[in-house]
C-alpha positions in Angstrom: 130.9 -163.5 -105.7 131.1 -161.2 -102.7 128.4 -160.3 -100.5 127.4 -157.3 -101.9 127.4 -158.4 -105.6 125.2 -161.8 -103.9 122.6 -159.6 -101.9 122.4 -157.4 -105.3 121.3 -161.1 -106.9 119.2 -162.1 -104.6 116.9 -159.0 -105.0 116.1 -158.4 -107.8 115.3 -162.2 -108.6 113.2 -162.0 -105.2 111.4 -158.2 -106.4 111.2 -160.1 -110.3 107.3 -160.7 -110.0 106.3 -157.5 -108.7 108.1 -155.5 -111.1 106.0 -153.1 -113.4 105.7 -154.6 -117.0 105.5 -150.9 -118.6 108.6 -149.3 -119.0 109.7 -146.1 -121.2 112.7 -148.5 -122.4 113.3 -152.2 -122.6 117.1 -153.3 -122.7 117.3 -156.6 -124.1 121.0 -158.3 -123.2 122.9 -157.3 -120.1 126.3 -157.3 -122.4 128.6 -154.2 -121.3 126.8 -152.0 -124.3 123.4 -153.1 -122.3 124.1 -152.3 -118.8 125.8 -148.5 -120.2 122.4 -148.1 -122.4 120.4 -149.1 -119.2 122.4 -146.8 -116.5 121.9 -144.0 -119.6 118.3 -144.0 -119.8 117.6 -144.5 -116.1 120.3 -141.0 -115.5 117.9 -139.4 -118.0 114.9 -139.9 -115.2 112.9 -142.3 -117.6 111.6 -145.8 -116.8 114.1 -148.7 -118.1 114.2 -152.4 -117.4 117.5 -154.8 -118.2 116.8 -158.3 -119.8 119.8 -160.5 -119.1 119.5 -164.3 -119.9 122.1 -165.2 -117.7 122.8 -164.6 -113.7 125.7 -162.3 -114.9 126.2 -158.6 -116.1 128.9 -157.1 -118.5 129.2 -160.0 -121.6 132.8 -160.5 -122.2 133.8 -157.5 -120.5 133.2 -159.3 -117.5 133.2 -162.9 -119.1 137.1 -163.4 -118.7 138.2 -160.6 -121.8 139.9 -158.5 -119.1 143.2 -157.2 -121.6 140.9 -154.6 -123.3 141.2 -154.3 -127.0 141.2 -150.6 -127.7 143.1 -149.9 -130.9 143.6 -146.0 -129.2 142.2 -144.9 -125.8 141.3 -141.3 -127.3 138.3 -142.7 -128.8 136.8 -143.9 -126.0 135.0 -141.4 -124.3 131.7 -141.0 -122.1 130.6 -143.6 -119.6 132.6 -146.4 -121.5 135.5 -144.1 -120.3 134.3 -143.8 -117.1 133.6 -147.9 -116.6 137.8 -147.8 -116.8 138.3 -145.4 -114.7 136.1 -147.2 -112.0 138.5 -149.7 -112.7 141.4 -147.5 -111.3 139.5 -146.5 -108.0 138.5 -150.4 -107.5 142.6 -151.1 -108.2 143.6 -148.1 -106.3 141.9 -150.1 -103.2 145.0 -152.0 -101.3 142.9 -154.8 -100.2 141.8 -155.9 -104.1 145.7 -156.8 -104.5 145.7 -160.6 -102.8 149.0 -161.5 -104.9 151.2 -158.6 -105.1 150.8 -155.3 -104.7 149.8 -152.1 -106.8 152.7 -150.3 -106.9 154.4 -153.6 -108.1 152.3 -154.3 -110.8 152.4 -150.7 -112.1 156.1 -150.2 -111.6 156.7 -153.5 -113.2 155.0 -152.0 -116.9 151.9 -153.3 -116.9 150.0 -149.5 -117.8 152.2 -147.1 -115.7 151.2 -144.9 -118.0 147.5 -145.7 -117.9 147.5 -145.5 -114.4 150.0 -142.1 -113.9 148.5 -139.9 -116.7 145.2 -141.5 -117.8 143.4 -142.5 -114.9 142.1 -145.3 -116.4 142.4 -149.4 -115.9 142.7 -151.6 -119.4 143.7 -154.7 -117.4 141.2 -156.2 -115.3 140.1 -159.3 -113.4 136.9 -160.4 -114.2 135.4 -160.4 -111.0 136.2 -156.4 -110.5 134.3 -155.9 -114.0 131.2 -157.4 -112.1 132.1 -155.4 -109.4 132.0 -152.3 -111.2 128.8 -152.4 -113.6 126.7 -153.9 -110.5 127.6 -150.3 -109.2 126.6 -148.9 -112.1 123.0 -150.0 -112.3 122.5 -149.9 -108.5 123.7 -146.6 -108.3 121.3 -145.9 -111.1 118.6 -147.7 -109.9 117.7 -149.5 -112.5 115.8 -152.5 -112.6 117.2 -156.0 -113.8 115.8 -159.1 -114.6 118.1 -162.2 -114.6 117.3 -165.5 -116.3 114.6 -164.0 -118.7 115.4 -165.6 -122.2 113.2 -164.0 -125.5 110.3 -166.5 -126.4 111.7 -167.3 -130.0 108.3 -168.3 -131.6 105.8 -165.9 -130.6 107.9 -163.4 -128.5 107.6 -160.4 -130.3 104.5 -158.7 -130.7 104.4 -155.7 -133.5 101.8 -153.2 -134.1 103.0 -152.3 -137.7 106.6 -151.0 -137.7 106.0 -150.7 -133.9 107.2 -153.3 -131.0 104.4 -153.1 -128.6 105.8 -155.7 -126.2 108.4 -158.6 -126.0 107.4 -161.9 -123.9 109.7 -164.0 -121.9 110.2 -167.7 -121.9 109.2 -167.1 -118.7 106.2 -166.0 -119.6 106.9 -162.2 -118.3 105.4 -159.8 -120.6 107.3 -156.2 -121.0 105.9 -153.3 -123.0 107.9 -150.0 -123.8 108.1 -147.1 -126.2 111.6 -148.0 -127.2 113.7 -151.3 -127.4 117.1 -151.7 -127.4 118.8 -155.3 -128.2 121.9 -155.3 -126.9 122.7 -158.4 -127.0 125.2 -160.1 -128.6 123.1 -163.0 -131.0 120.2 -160.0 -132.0 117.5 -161.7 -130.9 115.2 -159.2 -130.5 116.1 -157.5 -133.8 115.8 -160.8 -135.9 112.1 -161.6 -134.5 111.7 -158.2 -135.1 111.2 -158.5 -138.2 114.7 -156.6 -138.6 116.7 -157.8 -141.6 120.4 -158.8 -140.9 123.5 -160.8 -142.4 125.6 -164.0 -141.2 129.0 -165.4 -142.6 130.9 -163.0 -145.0 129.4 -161.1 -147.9 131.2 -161.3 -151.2 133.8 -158.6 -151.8 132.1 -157.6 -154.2 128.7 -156.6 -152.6 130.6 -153.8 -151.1 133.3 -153.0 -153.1 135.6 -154.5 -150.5 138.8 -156.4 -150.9 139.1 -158.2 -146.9 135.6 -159.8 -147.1 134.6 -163.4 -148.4 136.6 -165.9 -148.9 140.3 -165.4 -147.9 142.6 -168.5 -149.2 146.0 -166.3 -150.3 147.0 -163.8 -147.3 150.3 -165.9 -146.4 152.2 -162.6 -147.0 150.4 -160.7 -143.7 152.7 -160.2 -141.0 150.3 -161.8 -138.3 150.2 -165.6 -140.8 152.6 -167.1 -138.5 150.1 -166.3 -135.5 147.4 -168.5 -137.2 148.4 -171.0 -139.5 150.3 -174.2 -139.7 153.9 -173.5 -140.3 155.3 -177.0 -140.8 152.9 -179.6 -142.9 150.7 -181.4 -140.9 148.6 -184.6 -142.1 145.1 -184.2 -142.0 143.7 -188.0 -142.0 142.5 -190.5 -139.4 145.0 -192.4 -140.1 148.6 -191.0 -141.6 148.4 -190.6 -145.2 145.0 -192.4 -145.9 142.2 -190.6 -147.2 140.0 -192.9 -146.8 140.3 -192.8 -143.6 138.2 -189.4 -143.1 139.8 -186.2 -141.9 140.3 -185.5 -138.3 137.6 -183.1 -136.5 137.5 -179.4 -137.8 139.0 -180.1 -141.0 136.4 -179.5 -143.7 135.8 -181.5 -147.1 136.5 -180.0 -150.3 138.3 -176.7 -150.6 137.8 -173.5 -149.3 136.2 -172.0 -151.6 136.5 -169.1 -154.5 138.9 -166.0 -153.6 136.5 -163.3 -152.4 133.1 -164.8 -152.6 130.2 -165.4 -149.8 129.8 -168.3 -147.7 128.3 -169.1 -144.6 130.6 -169.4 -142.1 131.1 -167.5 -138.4 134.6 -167.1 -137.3 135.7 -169.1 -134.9 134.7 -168.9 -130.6 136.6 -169.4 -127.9 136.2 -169.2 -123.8 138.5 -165.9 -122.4 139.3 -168.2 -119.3 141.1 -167.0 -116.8 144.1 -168.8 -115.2 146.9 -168.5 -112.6 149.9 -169.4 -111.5 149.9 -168.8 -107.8 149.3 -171.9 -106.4 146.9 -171.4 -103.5 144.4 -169.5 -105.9 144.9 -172.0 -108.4 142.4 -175.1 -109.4 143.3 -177.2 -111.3 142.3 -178.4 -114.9 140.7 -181.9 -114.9 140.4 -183.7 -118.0 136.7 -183.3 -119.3 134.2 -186.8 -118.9 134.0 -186.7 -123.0 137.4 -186.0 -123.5 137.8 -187.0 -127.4 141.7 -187.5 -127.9 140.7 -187.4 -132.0 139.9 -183.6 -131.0 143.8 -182.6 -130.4 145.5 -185.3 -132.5 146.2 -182.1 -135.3 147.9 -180.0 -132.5 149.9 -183.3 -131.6 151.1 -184.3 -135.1 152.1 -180.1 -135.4 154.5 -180.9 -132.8 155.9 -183.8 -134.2 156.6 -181.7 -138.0 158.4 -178.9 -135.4 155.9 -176.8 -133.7 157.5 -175.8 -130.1 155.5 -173.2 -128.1 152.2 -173.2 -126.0 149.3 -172.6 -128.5 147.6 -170.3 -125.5 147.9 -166.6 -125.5 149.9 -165.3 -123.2 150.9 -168.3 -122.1 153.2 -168.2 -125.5 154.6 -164.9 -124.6 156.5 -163.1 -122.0 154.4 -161.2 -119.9 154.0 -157.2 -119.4 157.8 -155.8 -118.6 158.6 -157.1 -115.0 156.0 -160.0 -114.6 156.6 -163.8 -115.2 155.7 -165.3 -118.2 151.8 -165.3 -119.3 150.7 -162.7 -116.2 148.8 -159.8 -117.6 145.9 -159.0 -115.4 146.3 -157.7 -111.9 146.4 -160.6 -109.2 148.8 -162.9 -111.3 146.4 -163.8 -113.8 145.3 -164.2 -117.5 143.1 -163.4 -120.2 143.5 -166.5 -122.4 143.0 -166.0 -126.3 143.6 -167.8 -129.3 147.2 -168.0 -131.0 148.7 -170.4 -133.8 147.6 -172.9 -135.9 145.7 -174.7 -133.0 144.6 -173.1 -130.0 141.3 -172.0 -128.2 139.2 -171.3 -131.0 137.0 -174.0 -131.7 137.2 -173.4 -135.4 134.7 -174.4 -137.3 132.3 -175.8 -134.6 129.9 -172.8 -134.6 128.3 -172.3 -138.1 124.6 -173.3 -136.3 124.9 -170.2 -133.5 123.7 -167.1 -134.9 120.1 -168.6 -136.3 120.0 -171.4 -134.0 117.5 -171.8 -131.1 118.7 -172.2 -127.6 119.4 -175.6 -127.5 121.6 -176.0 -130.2 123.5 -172.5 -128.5 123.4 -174.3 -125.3 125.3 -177.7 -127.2 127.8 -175.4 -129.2 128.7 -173.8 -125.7 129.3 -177.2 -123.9 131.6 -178.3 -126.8 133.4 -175.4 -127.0 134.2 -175.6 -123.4 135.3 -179.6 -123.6 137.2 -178.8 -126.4 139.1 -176.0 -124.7 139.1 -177.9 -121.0 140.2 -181.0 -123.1 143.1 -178.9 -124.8 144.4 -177.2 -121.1 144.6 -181.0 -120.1 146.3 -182.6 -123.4 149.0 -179.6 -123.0 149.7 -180.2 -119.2 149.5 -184.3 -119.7 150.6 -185.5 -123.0 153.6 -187.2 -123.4 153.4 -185.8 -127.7 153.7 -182.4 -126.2 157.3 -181.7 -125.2 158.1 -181.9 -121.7 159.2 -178.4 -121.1 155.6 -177.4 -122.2 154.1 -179.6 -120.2 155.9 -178.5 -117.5 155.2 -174.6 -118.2 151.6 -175.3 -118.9 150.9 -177.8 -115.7 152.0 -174.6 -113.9 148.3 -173.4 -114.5 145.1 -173.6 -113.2 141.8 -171.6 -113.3 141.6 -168.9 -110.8 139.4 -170.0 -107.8 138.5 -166.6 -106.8 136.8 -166.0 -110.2 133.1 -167.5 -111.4 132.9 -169.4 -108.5 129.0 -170.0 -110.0 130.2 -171.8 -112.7 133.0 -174.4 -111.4 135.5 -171.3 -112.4 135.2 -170.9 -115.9 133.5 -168.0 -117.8 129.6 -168.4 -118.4 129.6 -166.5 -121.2 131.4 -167.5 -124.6 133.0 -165.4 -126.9 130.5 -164.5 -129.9 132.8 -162.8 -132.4 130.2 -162.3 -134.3 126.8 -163.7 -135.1 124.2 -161.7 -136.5 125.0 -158.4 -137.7 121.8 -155.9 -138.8 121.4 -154.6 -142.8 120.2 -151.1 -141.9 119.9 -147.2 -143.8 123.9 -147.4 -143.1 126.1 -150.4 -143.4 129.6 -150.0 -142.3 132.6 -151.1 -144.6 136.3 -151.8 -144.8 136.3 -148.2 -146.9 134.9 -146.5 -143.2 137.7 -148.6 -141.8 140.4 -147.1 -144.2 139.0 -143.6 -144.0 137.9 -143.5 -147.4 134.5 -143.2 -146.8 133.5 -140.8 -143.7 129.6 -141.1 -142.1 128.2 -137.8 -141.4 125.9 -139.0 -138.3 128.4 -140.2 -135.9 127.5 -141.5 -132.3 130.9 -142.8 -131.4 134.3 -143.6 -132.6 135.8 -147.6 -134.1 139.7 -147.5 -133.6 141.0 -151.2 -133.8 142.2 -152.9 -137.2 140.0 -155.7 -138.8 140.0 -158.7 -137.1 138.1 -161.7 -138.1 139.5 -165.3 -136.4 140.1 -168.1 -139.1 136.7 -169.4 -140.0 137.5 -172.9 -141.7 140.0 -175.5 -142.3 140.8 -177.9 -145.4 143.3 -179.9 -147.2 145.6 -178.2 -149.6 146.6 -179.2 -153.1 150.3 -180.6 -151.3 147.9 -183.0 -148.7 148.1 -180.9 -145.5 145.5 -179.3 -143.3 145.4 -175.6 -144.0 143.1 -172.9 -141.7 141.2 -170.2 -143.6 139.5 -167.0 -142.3 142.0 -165.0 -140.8 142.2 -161.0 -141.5 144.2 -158.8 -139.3 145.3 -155.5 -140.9 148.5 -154.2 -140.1 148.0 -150.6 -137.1 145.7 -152.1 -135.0 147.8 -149.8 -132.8 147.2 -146.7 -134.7 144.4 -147.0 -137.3 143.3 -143.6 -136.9 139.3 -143.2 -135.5 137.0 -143.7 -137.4 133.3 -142.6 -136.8 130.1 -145.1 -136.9 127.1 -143.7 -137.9 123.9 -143.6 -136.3 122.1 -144.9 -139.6 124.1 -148.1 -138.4 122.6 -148.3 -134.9 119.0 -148.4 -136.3 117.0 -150.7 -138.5 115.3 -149.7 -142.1 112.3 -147.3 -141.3 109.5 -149.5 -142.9 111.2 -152.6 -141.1 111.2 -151.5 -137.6 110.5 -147.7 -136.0 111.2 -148.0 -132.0 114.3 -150.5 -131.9 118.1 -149.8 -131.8 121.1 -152.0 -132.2 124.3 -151.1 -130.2 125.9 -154.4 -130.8 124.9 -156.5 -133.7 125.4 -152.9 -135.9 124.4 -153.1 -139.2 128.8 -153.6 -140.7 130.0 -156.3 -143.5 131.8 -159.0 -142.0 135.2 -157.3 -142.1 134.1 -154.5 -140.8 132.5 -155.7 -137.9 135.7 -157.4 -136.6 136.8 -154.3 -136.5 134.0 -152.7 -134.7 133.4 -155.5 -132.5 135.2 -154.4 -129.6 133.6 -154.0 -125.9 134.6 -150.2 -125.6 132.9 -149.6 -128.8 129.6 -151.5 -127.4 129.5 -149.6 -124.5 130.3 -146.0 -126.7 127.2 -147.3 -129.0 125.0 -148.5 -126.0 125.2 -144.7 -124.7 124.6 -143.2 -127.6 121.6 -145.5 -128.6 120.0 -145.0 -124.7 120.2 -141.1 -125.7 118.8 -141.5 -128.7 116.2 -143.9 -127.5 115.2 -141.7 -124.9 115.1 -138.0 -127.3 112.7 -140.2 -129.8 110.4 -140.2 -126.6 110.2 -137.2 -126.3 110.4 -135.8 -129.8 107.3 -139.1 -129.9 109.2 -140.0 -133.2 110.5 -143.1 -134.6 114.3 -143.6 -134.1 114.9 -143.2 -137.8 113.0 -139.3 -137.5 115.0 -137.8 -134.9 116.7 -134.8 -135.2 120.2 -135.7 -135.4 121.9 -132.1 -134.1 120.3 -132.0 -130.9 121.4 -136.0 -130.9 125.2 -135.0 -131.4 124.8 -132.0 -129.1 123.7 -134.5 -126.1 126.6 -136.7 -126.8 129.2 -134.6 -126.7 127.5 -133.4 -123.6 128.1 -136.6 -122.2 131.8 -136.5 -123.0 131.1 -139.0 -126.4 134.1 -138.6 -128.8 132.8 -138.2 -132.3 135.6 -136.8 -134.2 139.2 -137.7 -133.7 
């Protein structure tokens, strides 16, 4: 962290107790959507505080998920927009280029055109994330409280439809006239009162053909990407079912085509890795290093499997840079790719509803398991020795979450809760075929959902289960999310909005769920937040032109 970002820290934990308590607008979750919604009320002159649980701003966007997942730039617009153009000025700065320079980078393919035409930085180091949206809310003067977690029993206090106050575990007690949860488990909606979905709804709740159960989509083109290719055993011991199934693989099968079930899909840590040498630390194996965990990934190489199961590691790089370099500085944005990778499938069914100690377990394993699979790649004489070789080549980057022993604090919730409000966005909003007349910002990426399961097939052999990616995620055209799906159900709630946990189906949301769109909706519910102030209406009575008219004053794309 650099002295600036540090001193920024240090005050407002030491200014924490002599903060106010009454504000116009309580943030809850300093995710990207939270700081934008925070810097948005605080430019529109009202009172605003930002609730992070952490000692970090920005979620994922400054959590290691630096390879931004846009779908199409045009619909990002307002001060998501401007956060990437920030980007540019910070990489525009010759001393931010340690490995390399600028005109290298650029001229090498990574986003000449981004950076030539558009202004704007998709590509991004973690650390210049934190940079930029620490500028943000300074600039703004807004005020921020780190380490303040929601009191899960008692820490909502309702006056009828109304949130009066929220109360930390702390024991910090803040009142406004409008909340916004922002973050990205919907705490503050679900003790709320706010009604809200996990796991997938049945296809036929919603009419939809991607949701539910998904056992027979072998035909997509992006199977290979996810799913075991060559037959892999799934027992203890070779062959033996009485021997139990190795960890992740589920008993029973996996359920009926298109119907409900409970499960999340899978997390993962967006780490972020180099090869350069003296920026490099490397990857120790973890104290409860469980060989059991990777014995799948090591019997798939033995039935023919032959590439690194980390993305980009498995790939080429942008045109011009080695092998597995995306982000500036000669560094990655790790993700999840093949049949075994960085997802920790199936080891986070308990997240979305559970308390912070069972988060706080399923966040430690999912980092052993991922540590654990780094090592087994770089060390294992099962994995072939050109791999090794090529992975051993990596470490985490040392100038990146130095807080943390180098690797990301914050996990990557695909999805956990997702609000049930007036509006509830569906594949058919995805496709077009059903258009919302109350937009406050623009979706543009296919529908994505991570593989969610994994169990034994009819032939003996571990199968995964879960995985949607529609075909376009390049050029679905824009689609527009309502405001109806940004707010809860009148009689639930009247002074609460939802930027990130939107009210979508499952499939939807993995379309939705991407940090440009969370900073779009943050904006657009600050706005809207603020204008119920002053129209001293609940969010659900607002008038909705003079909503649209401030957007699109604010540079919000709602129509493509």
């Amino acid at each position: 962290m650099n002295p600036a970002v540090f001193l920024f820290h240090f005050c407002l934990f030491g200014a924490a107790a002599a903060a106010p308590s009454n504000y116009e607008v309580v943030v809850y979750g300093g995710t990207s959507g939270g700081v934008v919604a925070a810097v948005q009320v605080a430019r529109m002159g009202r009172r605003v505080a930002l609730v992070e649980p952490g000692d970090r701003l920005g979620g994922l966007s400054a959590g290691g998920l630096g390879a931004t997942d846009i779908g199409n730039k045009r619909a990002i617009g307002g001060m998501a927009r401007d956060f990437y153009h920030r980007l540019y000025l910070y990489y525009s700065k010759p001393e931010v280029w340690r490995f390399g320079t600028r005109d290298e980078y650029v001229s090498a393919g990574a986003g000449r055109k981004s950076w030539e035409s558009e202004q704007a930085w998709w590509l991004f180091e973690p650390s210049a994330a934190v940079s930029v949206f620490h500028d943000m809310t300074r600039e703004a003067d807004v005020t921020v409280f780190f380490g303040e977690r929601l009191e899960l029993d008692q820490g909502v206090r309702k006056d009828g439809r109304w949130i009066r106050e929220i109360t930390m575990e702390s024991g910090r007690v803040l009142a406004a006239k409008i909340f916004i949860d922002a973050s990205y488990e919907g705490d503050l909606m679900a003790k709320a009162g706010v009604a809200y979905a996990t796991g997938r709804e049945p296809n036929s709740l919603y009419g939809e053909a991607l949701n539910g159960v998904q056992p027979n989509r072998q035909h997509e083109r992006y199977y290979f990407y996810h799913q075991f290719m060559h037959p892999v055993d799934p027992y203890v011991r070779l062959g033996d079912p009485a021997s139990g199934l190795l960890p992740t693989v589920g008993h029973g099968g996996p359920g009926k085509e298109g119907e409900s079930d409970h499960r999340i899909q899978a997390y993962c840590y967006r780490t972020c890795l180099t090869d350069q040498p003296e920026n490099a630390v490397p990857i120790e194996r973890p104290g409860d290093y469980d060989p059991q965990r990777y014995e799948l990934l090591l019997r798939y190489y033995e039935a023919g499997f032959d590439k690194i199961p980390v993305d980009p590691l498995a790939r080429r790089g942008a045109a011009g840079l080695p092998a597995g370099v995306f982000l500036p500085n000669r560094k990655t944005d790790n993700n999840n790719i093949y049949a075994v990778s960085v997802d920790n499938t199936g080891m986070n069914y308990a997240y979305p509803d559970g308390d912070y100690a069972i988060r706080e377990r399923i966040a430690r394993d999912h980092r052993v398991y991922q540590q654990g699979l780094y090592w087994t790649l770089a060390h294992n004489p099962r994995v072939p020795e050109a791999l090794r070789r090529e992975m051993g080549r990596w470490g985490l980057a040392k100038d990146e979450f130095t807080a943390s022993d180098h690797w990301p604090q914050q996990l990557y919730i695909r999805e956990a809760r997702r609000m049930i409000g007036p509006y509830v966005m569906t594949e058919h909003n995805c496709w077009g075929r059903r258009v919302a007349e109350d937009p406050v910002g623009l979706a543009a990426y296919g529908m994505d959902s991570h593989n969610v399961q994994r169990y034994v097939d009819e032939h003996g052999h571990v199968c995964n289960e879960g995985n949607v990616q529609t075909e376009g995620n390049e050029v679905l055209t824009p689609y527009p999310i309502s405001y109806r799906a940004i707010i809860p159900k009148a009689e639930q709630c009247a002074n609460l909005l939802v930027p990130v946990c939107v009210s979508a189906s499952h499939v939807a949301y993995g379309s939705i769920r991407m940090e440009p769109v969370f900073m779009v909706l943050g904006q657009s519910a600050a706005i809207a937040a603020v204008q119920a102030i002053e129209e001293d209406a609940a969010v659900q009575d607002i008038a909705y032109r003079r909503l649209r008219s401030r957007l699109i004053a604010v540079g919000q794309v709602l129509a493509y």
